[in-house]
C-alpha positions, -999 to 999 in steps of 0.1 A, spaced: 390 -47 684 389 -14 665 382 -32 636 358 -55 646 336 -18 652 339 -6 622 332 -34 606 300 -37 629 293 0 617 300 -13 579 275 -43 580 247 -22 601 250 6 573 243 -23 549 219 -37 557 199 -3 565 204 1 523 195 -33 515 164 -27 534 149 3 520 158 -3 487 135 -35 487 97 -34 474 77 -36 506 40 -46 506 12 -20 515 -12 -43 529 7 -65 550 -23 -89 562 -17 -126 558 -58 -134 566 -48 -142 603 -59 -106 616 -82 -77 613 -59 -52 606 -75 -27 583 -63 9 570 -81 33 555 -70 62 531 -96 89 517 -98 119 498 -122 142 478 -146 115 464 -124 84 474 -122 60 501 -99 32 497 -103 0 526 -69 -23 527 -73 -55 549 -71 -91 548 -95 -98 520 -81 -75 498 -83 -33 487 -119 -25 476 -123 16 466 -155 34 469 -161 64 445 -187 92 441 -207 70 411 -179 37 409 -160 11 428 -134 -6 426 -110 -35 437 -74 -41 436 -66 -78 428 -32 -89 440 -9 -75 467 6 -41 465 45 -40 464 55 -7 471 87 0 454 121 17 477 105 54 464 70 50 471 57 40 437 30 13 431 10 -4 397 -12 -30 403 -44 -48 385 -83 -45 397 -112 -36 385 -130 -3 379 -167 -6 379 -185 24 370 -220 33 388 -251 48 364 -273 72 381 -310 61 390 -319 20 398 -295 -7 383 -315 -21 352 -317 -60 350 -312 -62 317 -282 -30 320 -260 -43 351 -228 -19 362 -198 -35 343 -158 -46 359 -141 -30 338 -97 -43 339 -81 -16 357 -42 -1 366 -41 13 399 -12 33 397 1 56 427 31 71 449 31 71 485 49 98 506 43 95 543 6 95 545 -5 111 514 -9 89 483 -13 101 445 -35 75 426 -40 69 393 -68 44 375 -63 40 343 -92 16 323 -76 5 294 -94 5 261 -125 27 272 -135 55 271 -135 60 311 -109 77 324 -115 85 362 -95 121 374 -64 118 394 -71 113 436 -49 126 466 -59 107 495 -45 109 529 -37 77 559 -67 73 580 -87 95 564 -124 84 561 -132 107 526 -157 125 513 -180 102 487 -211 109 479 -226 78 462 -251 90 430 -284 74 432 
């Protein structure tokens, strides 16, 4: 009987390791809800829900493309876009370009680090802190 316990105790411990160690998604919407989260910070705001992640910045936007998997320490990279705004009206002929994008971060409770990192260009957005449930402070250029 005594064994039977600790074995019980062994397996429970187990599977407790198994399951943090394995990449878990942030947005966790299969398209069959309207679960949404937001996350915001000093000229960030970052919407997660069934349709995807979009980002709004101070003078860009941006979009995440595929699911994030959040790995057993908090760390994410994933592929979007980065689409950089251009003060005054949006010429025609001149239309705001997606640029490929890395959205790297590192989640710890409910603050996130987040990195964008446009590869070959010149843009190269700063580093954002953002914070669960936190609507942000953007202030679109015009």
């Amino acid at each position: 009987m005594r064994s039977m316990a600790v074995l019980s105790v062994l397996l429970l411990m187990l599977t407790s390791v198994w399951a943090r160690s394995e990449p878990r998604a942030l947005q966790q919407s299969d398209g069959t809800n309207d679960a949404s989260e937001l996350w915001g910070g000093n000229d960030i705001r970052m919407h997660i829900n069934a349709q995807g992640v979009t980002f709004e910045f101070d003078c860009a936007d941006g979009k995440i493309l595929e699911p994030i998997k959040l790995a057993s320490n908090g760390e994410f990279s994933a592929r979007g876009t980065y689409t950089p705004g251009q003060f005054g009206p949006v010429r025609k002929d001149n239309p705001p370009r997606e640029l490929p994008a890395v959205y790297k971060g590192k989640i710890s409770g409910d603050t996130m680090q987040l990195e964008i990192v446009v590869p070959d260009s010149d843009v190269k957005p700063p580093t954002f802190t953002l914070t669960k449930g936190k609507n942000g402070r953007v202030v679109r250029c015009r």
